[in-house]
Wavefront OBJ file of the C-alpha trace (Angstrom):
o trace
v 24.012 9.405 3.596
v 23.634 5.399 4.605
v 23.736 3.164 2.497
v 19.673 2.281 3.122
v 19.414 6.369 2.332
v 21.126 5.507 -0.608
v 19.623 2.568 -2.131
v 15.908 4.084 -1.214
v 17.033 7.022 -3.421
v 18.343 5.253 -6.346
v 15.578 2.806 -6.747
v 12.999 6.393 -6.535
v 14.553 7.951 -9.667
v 14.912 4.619 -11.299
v 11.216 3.739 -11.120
v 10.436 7.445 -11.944
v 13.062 7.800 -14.451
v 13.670 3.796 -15.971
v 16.992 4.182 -16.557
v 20.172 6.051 -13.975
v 23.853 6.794 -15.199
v 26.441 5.921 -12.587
v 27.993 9.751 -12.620
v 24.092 11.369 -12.846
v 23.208 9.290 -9.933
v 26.507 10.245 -7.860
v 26.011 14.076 -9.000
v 22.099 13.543 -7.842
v 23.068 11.899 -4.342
v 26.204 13.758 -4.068
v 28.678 10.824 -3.470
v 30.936 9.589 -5.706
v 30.861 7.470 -8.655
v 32.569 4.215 -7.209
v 30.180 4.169 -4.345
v 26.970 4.355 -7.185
v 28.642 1.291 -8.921
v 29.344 -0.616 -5.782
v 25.281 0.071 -5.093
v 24.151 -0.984 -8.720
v 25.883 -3.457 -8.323
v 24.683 -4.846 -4.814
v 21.235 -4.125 -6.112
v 21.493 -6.081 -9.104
v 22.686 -9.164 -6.905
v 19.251 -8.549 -5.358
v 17.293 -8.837 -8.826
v 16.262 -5.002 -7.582
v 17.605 -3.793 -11.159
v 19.513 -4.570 -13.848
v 23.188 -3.233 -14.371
v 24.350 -1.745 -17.784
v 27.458 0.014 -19.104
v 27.961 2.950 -17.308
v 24.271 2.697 -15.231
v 21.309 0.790 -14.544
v 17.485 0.292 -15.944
v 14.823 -1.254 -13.964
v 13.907 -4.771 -13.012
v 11.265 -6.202 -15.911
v 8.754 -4.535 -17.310
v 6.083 -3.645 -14.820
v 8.377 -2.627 -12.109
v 7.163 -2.307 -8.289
v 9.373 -1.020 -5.508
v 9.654 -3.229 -2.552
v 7.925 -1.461 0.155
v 11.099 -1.563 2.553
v 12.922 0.470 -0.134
v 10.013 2.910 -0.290
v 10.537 6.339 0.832
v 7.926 8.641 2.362
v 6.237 10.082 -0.805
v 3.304 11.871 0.398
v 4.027 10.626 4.209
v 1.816 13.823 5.642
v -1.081 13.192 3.220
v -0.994 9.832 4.180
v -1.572 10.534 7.387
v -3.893 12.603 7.320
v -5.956 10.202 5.446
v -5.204 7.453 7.789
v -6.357 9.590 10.529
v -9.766 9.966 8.677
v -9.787 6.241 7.755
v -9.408 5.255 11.146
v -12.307 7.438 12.607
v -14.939 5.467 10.288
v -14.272 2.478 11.990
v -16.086 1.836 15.626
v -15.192 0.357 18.174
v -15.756 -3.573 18.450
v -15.753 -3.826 14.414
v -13.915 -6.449 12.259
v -11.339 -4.754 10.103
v -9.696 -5.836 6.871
v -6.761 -4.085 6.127
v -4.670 -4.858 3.088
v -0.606 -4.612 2.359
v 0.297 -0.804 1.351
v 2.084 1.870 3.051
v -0.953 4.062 3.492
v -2.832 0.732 5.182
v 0.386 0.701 7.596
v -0.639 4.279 8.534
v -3.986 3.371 8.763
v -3.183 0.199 11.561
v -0.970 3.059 13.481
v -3.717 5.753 13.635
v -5.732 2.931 14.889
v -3.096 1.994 17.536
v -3.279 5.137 19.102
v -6.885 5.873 19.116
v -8.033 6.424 22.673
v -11.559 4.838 22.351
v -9.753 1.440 21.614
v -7.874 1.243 24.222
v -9.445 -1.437 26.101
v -12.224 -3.962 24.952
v -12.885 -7.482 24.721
v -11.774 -7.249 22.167
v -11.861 -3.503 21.447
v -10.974 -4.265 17.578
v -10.718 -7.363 15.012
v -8.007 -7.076 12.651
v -7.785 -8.889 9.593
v -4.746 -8.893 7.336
v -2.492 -10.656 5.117
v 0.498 -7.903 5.514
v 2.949 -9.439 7.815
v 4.363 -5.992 9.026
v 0.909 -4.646 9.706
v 0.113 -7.728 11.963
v 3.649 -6.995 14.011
v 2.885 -3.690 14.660
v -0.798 -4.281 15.971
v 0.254 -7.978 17.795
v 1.658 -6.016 20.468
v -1.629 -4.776 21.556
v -3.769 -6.530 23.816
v -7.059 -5.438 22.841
v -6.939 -6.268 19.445
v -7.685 -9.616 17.957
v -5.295 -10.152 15.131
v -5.863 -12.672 12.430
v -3.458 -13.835 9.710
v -4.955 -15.078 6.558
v -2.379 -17.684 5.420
v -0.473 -17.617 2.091
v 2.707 -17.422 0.493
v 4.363 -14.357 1.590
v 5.918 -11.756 -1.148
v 9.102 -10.085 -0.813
v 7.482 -6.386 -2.784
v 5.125 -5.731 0.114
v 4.973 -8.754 3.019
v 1.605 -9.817 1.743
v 0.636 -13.506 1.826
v -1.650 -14.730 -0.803
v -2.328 -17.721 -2.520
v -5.363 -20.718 -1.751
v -4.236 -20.862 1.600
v -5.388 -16.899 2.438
v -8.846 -17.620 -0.003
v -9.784 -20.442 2.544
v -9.447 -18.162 5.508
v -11.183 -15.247 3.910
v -13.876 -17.963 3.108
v -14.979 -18.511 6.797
v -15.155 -14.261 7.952
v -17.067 -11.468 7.684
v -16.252 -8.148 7.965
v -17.597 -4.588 8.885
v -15.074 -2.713 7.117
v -12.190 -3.529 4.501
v -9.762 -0.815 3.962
v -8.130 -0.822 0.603
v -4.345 0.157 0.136
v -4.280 0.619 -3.913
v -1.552 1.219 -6.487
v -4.604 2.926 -8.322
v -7.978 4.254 -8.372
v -10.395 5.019 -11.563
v -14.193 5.375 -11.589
v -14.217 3.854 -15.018
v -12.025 1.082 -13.825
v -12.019 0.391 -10.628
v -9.078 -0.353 -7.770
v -5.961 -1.592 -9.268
v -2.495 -3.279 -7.986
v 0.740 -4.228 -9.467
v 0.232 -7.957 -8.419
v -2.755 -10.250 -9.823
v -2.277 -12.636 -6.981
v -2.201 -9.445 -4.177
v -5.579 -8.378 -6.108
v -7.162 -11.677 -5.384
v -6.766 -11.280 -1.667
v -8.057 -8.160 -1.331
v -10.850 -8.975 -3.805
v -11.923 -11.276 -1.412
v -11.523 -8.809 1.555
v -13.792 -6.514 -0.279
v -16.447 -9.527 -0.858
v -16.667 -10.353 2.688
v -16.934 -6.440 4.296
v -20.393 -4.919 4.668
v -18.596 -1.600 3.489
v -15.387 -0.914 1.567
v -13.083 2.011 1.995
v -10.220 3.403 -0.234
v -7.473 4.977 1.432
v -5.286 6.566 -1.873
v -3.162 9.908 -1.936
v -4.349 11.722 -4.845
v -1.165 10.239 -6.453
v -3.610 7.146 -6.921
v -6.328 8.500 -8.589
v -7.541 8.756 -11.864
v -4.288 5.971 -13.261
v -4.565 2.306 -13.876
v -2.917 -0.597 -13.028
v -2.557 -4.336 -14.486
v -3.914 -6.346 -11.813
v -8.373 -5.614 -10.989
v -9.294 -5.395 -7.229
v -12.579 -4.412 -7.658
v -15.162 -2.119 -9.521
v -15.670 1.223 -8.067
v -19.252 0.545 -7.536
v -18.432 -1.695 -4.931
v -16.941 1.406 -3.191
v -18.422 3.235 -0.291
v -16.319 5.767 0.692
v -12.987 6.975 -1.002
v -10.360 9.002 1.485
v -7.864 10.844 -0.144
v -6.186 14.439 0.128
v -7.101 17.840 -0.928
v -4.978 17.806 -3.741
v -7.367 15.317 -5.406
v -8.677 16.553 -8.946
v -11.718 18.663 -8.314
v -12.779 16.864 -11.832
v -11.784 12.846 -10.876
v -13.258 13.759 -7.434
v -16.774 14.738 -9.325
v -16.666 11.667 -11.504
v -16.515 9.389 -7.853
v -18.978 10.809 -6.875
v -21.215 10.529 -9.697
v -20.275 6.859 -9.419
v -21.724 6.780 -5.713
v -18.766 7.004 -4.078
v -18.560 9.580 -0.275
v -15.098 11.171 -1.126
v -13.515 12.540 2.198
v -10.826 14.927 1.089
v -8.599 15.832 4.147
l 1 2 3 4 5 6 7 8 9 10 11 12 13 14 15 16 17 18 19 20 21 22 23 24 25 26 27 28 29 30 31 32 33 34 35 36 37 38 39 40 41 42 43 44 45 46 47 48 49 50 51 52 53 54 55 56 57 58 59 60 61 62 63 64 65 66 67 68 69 70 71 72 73 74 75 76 77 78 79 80 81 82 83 84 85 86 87 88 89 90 91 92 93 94 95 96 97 98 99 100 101 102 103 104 105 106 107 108 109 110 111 112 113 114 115 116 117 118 119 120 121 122 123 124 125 126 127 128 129 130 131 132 133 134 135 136 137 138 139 140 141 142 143 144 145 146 147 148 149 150 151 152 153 154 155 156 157 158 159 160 161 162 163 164 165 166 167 168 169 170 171 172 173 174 175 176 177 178 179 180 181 182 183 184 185 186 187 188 189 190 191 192 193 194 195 196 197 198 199 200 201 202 203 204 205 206 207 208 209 210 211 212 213 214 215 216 217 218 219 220 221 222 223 224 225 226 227 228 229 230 231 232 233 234 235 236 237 238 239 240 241 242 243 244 245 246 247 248 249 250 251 252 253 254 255 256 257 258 259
């Protein structure tokens, strides 16, 4: 296993578990105990956790895992639902797409969609993800804009005044919401107060806003308020969705797609 493997791994059972023991974690990985130390220990360097006798706990309190150490949890469900999200947009449309790995699948099924192959332009992508405008600057027929910001190291998202006066001056047809959570009682959720600005204001300037969330999402809550799930149009998530959470969307107005 590389050492990327390795540290993806560790930092999954630490945010599911809050706490690893150096010989657990080399049993669990199957590689031996000095190597676990030497990668608690590199990660701690990194402020990615916090080293104790004999293991590690995580980072803080509130703990979110950088989205280059994120593994593919859910990776076919997600996409699958990007698949879906991408077919509600048409071509010629301005696009918001927030910071998220789902969102990421989302700008890839997008990529590759025949229809938007050509155009002038045949899409207009907005974003504040820094890895999702990489991927899609490589492609002529889309018009990529940056908001400006401060960039964050958990998920390459700028934010900040400096992305609030560009989403002051746009209009969208469509913003497509990455979320860390999804409630009909309380809304969208992310980890980050200053991420859920951003794509508060993405939301505010799109005729129509769409939810792409694994059913992983749904139902949970988070400490930073993107929006109210009125302000939902259309929720895509997979089949595994709770029949009953998927009701209570709907009674709140929400088109689920499950797919």
């Amino acid at each position: 296993m590389s050492r990327d493997a390795r540290w993806k791994a560790l930092l999954e059972l630490l945010v599911e578990r809050g706490r690893l023991d150096v010989e657990d974690a080399a049993a669990e990985l199957a590689v031996s105990a000095a190597t676990i130390r030497r990668d608690f220990d590199q990660l701690a360097e990194q402020q990615m956790l916090l080293r104790t006798r004999g293991g590690a706990v995580v980072h803080g309190v509130s703990y979110e895992l950088p989205l280059r150490y994120k593994t593919a949890r859910q990776a076919t469900e997600k996409q699958r639902i990007a698949r879906a999200v991408a077919d509600l947009v048409a071509p010629g449309e301005a696009v918001g797409l927030t910071g998220g790995t789902t969102t990421t699948e989302v700008a890839r099924a997008l990529a590759v969609r025949g229809d938007l192959a050509s155009g002038s332009p045949a899409l207009t992508v907005v974003t504040n993800a820094l890895n999702i405008a990489a991927e899609l600057a490589v492609r002529p027929q889309f018009k990529i804009v940056v908001t400006g910001g401060v960039a964050r190291a958990q998920s390459y998202e700028l934010v900040g005044p400096l992305a609030d006066g560009v989403l002051g001056q746009i209009t969208l047809d469509v913003a497509v919401l990455g979320v860390v959570s999804f409630d009909a009682t309380h809304g969208a959720a992310a980890h980050d107060e200053a991420e859920a600005a951003v794509d508060r204001l993405l939301c505010e300037r799109a005729e129509r806003v769409v939810v792409a969330a694994d059913s992983s999402k749904l139902g949970r809550r988070a400490f930073a308020r993107i929006c109210a799930a009125d302000t939902v149009d259309t929720l895509v998530t997979d089949t595994a969705a709770d029949a009953a959470a998927v009701g209570r969307f709907e009674e709140a107005g929400i088109r689920v797609l499950l797919v």
